[in-house]
C-alpha positions as a Python dict, from the first residue, in 0.01 Angstrom:
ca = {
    (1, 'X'): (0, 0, 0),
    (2, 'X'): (328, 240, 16),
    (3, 'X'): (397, 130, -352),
    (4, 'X'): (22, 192, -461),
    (5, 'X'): (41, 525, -297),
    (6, 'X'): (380, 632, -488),
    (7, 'X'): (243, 543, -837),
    (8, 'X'): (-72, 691, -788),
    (9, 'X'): (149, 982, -692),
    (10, 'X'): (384, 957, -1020),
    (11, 'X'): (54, 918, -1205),
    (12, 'X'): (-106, 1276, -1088),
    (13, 'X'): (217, 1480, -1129),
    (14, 'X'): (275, 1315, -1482),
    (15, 'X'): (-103, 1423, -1571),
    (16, 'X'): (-44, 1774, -1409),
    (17, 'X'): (282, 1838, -1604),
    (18, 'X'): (120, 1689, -1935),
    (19, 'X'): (-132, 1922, -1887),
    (20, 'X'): (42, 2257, -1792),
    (21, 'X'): (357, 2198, -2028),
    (22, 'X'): (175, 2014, -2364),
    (23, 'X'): (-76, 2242, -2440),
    (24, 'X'): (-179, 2211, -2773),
    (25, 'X'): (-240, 2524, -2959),
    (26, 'X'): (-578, 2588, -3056),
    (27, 'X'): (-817, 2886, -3162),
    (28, 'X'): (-757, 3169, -2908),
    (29, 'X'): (-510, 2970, -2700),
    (30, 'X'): (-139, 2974, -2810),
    (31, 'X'): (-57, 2690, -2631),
    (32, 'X'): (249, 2621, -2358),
    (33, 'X'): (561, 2605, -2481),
    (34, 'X'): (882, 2431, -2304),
    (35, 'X'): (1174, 2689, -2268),
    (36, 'X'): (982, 2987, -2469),
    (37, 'X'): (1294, 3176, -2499),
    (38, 'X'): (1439, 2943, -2755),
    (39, 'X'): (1134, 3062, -2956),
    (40, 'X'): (1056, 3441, -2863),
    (41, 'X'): (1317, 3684, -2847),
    (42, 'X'): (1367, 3854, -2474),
    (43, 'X'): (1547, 4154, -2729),
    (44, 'X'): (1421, 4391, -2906),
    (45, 'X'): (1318, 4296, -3266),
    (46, 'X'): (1290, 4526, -3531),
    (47, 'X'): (947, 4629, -3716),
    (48, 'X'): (795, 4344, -3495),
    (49, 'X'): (535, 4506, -3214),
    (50, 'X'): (469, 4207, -2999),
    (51, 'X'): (414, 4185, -2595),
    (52, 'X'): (654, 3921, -2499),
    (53, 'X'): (546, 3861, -2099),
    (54, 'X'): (881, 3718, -2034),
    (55, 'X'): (1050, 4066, -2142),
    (56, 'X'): (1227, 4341, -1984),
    (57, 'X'): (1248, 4561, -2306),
    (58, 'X'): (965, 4805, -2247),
    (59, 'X'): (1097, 4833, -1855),
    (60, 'X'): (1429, 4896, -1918),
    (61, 'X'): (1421, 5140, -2263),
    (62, 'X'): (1369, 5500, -2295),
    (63, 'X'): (1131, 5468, -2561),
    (64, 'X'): (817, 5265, -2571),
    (65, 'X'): (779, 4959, -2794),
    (66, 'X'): (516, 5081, -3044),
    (67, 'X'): (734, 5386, -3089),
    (68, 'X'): (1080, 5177, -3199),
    (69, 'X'): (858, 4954, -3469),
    (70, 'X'): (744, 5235, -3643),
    (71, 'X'): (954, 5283, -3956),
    (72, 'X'): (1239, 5521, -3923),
    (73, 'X'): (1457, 5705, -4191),
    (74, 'X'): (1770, 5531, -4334),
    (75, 'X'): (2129, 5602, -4141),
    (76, 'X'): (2306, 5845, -4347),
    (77, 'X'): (2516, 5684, -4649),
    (78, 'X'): (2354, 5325, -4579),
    (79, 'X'): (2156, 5167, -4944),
    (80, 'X'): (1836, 5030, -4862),
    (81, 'X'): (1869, 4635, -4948),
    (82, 'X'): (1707, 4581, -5323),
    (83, 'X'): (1733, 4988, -5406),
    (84, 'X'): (1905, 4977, -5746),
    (85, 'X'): (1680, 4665, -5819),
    (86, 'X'): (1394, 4928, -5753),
    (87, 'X'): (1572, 5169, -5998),
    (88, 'X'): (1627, 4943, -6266),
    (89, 'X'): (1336, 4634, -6321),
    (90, 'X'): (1245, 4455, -6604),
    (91, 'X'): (986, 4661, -6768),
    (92, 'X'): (1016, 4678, -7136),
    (93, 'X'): (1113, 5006, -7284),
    (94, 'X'): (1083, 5165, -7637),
    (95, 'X'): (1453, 5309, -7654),
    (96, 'X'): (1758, 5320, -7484),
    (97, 'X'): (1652, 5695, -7348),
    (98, 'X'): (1356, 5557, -7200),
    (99, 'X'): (1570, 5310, -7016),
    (100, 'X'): (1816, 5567, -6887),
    (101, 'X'): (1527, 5784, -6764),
    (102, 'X'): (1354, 5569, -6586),
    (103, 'X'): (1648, 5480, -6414),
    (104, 'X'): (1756, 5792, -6289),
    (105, 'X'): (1424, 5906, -6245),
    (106, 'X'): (1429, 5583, -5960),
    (107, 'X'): (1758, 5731, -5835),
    (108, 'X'): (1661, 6081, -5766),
    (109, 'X'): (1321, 5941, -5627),
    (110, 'X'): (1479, 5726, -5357),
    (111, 'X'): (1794, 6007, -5285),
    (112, 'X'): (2066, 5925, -5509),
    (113, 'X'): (2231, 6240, -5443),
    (114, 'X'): (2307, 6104, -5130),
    (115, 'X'): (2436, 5814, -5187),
    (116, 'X'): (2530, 5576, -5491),
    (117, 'X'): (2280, 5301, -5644),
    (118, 'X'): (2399, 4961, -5535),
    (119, 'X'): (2193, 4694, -5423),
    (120, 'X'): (2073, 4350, -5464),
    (121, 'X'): (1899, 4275, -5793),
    (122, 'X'): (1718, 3953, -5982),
    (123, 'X'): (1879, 3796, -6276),
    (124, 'X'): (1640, 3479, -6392),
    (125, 'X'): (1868, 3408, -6717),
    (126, 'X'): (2011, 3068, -6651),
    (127, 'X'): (2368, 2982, -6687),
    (128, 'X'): (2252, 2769, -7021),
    (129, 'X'): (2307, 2798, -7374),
    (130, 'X'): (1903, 2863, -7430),
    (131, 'X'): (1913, 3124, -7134),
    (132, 'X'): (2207, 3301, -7323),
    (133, 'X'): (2017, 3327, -7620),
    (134, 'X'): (1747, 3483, -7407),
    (135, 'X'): (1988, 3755, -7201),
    (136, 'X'): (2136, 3825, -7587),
    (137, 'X'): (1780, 3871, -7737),
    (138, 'X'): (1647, 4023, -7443),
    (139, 'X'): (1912, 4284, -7220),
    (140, 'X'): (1912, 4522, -7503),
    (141, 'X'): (1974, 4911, -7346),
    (142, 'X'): (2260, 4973, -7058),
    (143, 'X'): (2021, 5138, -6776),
    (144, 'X'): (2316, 5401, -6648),
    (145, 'X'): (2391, 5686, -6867),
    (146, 'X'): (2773, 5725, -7045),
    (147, 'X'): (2953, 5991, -6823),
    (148, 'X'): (3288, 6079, -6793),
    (149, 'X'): (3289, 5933, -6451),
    (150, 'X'): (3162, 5601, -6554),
    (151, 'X'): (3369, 5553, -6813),
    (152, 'X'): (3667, 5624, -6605),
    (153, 'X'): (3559, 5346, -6344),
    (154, 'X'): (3450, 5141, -6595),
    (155, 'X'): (3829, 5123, -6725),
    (156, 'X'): (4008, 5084, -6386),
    (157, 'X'): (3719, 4765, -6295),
    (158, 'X'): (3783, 4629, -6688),
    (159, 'X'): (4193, 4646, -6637),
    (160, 'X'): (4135, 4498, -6298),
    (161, 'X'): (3933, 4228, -6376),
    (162, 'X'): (3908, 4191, -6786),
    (163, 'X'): (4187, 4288, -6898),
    (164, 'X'): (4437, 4041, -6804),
    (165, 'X'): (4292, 3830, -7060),
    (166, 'X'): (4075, 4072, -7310),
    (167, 'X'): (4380, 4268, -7325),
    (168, 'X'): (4378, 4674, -7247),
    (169, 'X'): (4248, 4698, -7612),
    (170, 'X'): (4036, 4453, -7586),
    (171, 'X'): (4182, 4289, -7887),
    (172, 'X'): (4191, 3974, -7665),
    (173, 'X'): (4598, 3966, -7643),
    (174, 'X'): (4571, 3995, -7247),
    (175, 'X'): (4931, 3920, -7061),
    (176, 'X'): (4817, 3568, -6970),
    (177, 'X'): (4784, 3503, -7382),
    (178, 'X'): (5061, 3785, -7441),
    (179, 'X'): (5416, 3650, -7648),
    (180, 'X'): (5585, 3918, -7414),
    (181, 'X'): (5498, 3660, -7117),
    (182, 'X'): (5703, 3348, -7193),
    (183, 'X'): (5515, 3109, -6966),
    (184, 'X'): (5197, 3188, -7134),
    (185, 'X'): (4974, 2873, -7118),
    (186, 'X'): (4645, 2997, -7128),
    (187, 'X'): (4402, 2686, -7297),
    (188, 'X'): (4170, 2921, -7438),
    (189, 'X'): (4201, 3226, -7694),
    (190, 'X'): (4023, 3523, -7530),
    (191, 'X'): (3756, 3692, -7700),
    (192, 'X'): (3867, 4019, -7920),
    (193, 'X'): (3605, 4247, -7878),
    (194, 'X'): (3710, 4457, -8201),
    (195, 'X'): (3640, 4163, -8373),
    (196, 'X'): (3253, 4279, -8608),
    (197, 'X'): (3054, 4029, -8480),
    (198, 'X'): (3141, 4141, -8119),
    (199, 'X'): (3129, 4516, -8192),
    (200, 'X'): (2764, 4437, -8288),
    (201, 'X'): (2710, 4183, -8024),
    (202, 'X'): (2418, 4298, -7735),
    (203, 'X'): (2467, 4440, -7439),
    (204, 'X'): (2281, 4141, -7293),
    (205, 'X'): (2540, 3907, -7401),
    (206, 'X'): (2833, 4073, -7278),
    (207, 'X'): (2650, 4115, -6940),
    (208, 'X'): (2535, 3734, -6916),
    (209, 'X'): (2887, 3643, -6963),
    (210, 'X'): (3022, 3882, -6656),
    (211, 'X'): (2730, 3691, -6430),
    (212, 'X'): (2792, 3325, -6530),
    (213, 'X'): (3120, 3305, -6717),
    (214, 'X'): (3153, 3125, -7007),
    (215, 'X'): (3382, 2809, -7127),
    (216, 'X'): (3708, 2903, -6952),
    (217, 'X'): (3659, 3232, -6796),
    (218, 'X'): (3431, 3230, -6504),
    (219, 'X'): (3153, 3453, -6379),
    (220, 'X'): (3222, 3782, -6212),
    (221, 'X'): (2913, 3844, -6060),
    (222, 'X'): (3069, 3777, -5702),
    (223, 'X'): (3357, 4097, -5798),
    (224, 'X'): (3141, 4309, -5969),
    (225, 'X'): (2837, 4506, -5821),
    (226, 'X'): (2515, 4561, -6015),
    (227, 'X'): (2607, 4917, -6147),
    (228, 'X'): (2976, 4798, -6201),
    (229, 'X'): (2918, 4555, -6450),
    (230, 'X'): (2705, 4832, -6696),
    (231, 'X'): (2989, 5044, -6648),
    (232, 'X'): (3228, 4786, -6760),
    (233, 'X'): (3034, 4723, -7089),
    (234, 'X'): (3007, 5098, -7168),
    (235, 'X'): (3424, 5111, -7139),
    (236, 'X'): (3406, 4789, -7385),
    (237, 'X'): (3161, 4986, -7624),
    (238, 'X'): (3446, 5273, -7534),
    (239, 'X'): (3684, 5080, -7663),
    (240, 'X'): (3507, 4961, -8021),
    (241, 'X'): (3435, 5316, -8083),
    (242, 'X'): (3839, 5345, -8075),
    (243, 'X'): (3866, 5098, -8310),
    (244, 'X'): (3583, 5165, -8538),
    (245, 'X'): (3650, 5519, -8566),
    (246, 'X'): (3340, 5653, -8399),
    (247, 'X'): (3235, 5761, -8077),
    (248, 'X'): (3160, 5655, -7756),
    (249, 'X'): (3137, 5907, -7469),
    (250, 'X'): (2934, 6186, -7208),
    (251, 'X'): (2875, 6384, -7520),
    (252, 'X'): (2785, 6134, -7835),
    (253, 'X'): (2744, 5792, -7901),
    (254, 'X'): (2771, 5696, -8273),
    (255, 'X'): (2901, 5377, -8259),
    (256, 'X'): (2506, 5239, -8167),
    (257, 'X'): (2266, 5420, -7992),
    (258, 'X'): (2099, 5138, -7899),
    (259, 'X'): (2414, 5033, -7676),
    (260, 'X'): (2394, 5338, -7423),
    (261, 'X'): (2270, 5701, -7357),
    (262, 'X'): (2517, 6029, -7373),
    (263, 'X'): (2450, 6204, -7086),
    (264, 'X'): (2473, 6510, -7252),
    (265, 'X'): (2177, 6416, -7449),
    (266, 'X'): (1974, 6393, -7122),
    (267, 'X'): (2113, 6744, -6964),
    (268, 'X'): (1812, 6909, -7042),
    (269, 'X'): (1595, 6650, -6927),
    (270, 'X'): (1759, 6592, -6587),
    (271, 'X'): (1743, 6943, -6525),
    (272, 'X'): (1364, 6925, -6562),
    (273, 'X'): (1350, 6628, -6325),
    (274, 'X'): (1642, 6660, -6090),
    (275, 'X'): (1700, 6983, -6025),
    (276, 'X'): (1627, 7101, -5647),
    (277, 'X'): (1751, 7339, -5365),
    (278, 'X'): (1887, 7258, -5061),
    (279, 'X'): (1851, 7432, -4730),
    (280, 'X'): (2113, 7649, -4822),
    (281, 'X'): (2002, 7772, -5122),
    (282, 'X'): (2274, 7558, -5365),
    (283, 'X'): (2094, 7397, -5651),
    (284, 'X'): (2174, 6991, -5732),
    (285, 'X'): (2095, 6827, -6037),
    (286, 'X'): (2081, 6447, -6112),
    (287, 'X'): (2456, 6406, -6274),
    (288, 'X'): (2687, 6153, -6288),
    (289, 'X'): (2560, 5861, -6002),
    (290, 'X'): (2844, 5589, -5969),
    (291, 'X'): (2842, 5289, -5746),
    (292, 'X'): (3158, 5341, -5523),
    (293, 'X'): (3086, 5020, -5266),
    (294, 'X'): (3218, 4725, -5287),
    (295, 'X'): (3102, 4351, -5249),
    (296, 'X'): (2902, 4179, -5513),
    (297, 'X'): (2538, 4250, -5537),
    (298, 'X'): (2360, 3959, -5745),
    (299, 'X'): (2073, 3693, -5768),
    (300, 'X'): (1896, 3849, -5491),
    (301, 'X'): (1514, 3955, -5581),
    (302, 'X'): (1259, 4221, -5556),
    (303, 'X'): (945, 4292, -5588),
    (304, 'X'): (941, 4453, -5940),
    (305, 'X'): (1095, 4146, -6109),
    (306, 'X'): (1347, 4097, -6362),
    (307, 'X'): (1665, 4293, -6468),
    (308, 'X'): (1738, 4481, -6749),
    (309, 'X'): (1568, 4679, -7048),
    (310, 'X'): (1446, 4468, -7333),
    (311, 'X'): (1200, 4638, -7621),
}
């Protein structure tokens, strides 16, 4: 009889914990849940309004839950996540102006003046010989103007990174390939960029090859930020114009003007559309905007799709 009563016992405490702690969840009812704080978060959670029962946020803060999930403006100097990719997308545009434009029509939208595009942005050409084919055919216009400014960057990042092998010339006699360094064994010849068939090469083939590398080199999309890369190709154009005799530069580009955008040719312009006053009367134009962060900004999407300019 004592051993009956004991597993009837057992029996009613396993049905009442089956049914307090195995609720199954089911149209109104959430269900039960075993240790709910492995699940909901006691904090605070950002843009989330929820009421957690098990939470002491609301008792404890100076400010009410519905009032911290309400969007709020940026810190100071912080880049939204995705903000040049918002700047630059894929949309196809008629000319290398209409590129540029757009782009820093983006910038002063979103408050470039106060702080520099960076960001995550998509790149969907594969590291393939068909999806080269496609970045060459298709990444036709450089989406940041030439300026002074960009240039100048875009010559420390190539020396940095390029030119140990390119060479500062870009002939493609870097120091690792050099006869002044004696234990040159490099396996590979570098590309000469003042070679014709690279002078006329598209911008979209110099940039796939700074994302995925190819033969020997390796990809540089892990060193070099969105904006970083562009500027590096316009200091490579730079550097044909040398050798071709023609010009590359804030004021004139006659080496190809489908390869980037004087900026001087869009003063007028950006006066039109940038120009504004501040609270203390001084006036600010959209000029030279240059990337100075760091960290590698790649591969990462948004919602307006591809990068780069295309026809």
């Amino acid at each position: 009889m004592k051993n009956f009563k004991n597993i009837l016992f057992a029996l009613m405490l396993a049905v009442v914990l089956y049914g307090t702690s195995c609720q199954q969840s089911g149209g109104n009812s959430t269900g039960s849940e075993f240790v709910p704080d492995m699940v909901h978060s006691v904090a605070y959670e950002a843009n989330v309004l929820t009421d957690y029962s098990l939470s002491s946020f609301e008792e404890e803060s100076v400010k009410g839950r519905r009032e911290l999930s309400q969007p709020r403006t940026p810190v100071a100097g912080t880049m939204p996540r995705g903000f040049t990719g918002g700047a630059s997308t894929g949309r196809k545009f008629s000319s290398a102006q209409d590129a540029v434009k757009h782009t820093l029509s983006a910038l002063e939208k979103y408050g470039a003046d106060v702080f520099a595009p960076n960001g995550f942005v998509p790149y969907y050409f594969e590291d393939s010989d068909s999806g080269r084919a496609q970045a060459t055919a298709q990444l036709i216009y450089n989406p940041f103007p030439i300026t002074e400014d960009g240039l100048k960057r875009g010559k420390d990042l190539y020396n940095i990174m390029c030119g140990i092998c390119h060479g500062e010339k870009g002939d493609g006699n870097g120091y690792l390939v050099s006869e002044d360094n004696l234990n040159a064994k490099y396996p590979a010849q570098p590309r000469n960029f003042l070679l014709p068939e690279y002078v006329a090469a598209s911008n979209g083939q110099y940039y796939h090859s700074i994302m995925h590398g190819i033969n020997v080199m390796g990809g540089y999309a892990d060193k070099l930020s969105y904006e970083e890369r562009w500027q590096v190709i316009h200091y490579i154009r730079a550097l044909q114009a040398k050798e071709t005799k023609t010009e590359y530069s804030a004021d004139s580009n006659t080496l190809n003007p489908d390869f980037g955008v004087p900026f001087a040719a869009l003063k007028d312009w950006a006066h039109e559309v940038g120009g504004s006053h501040n609270d203390d009367g001084d006036e600010t134009h959209l000029e030279d905007h240059g990337d100075h962060s760091e960290g590698d900004h790649s591969h990462d999407g948004n919602e307006d799709g591809d990068e780069g300019h295309g026809h």
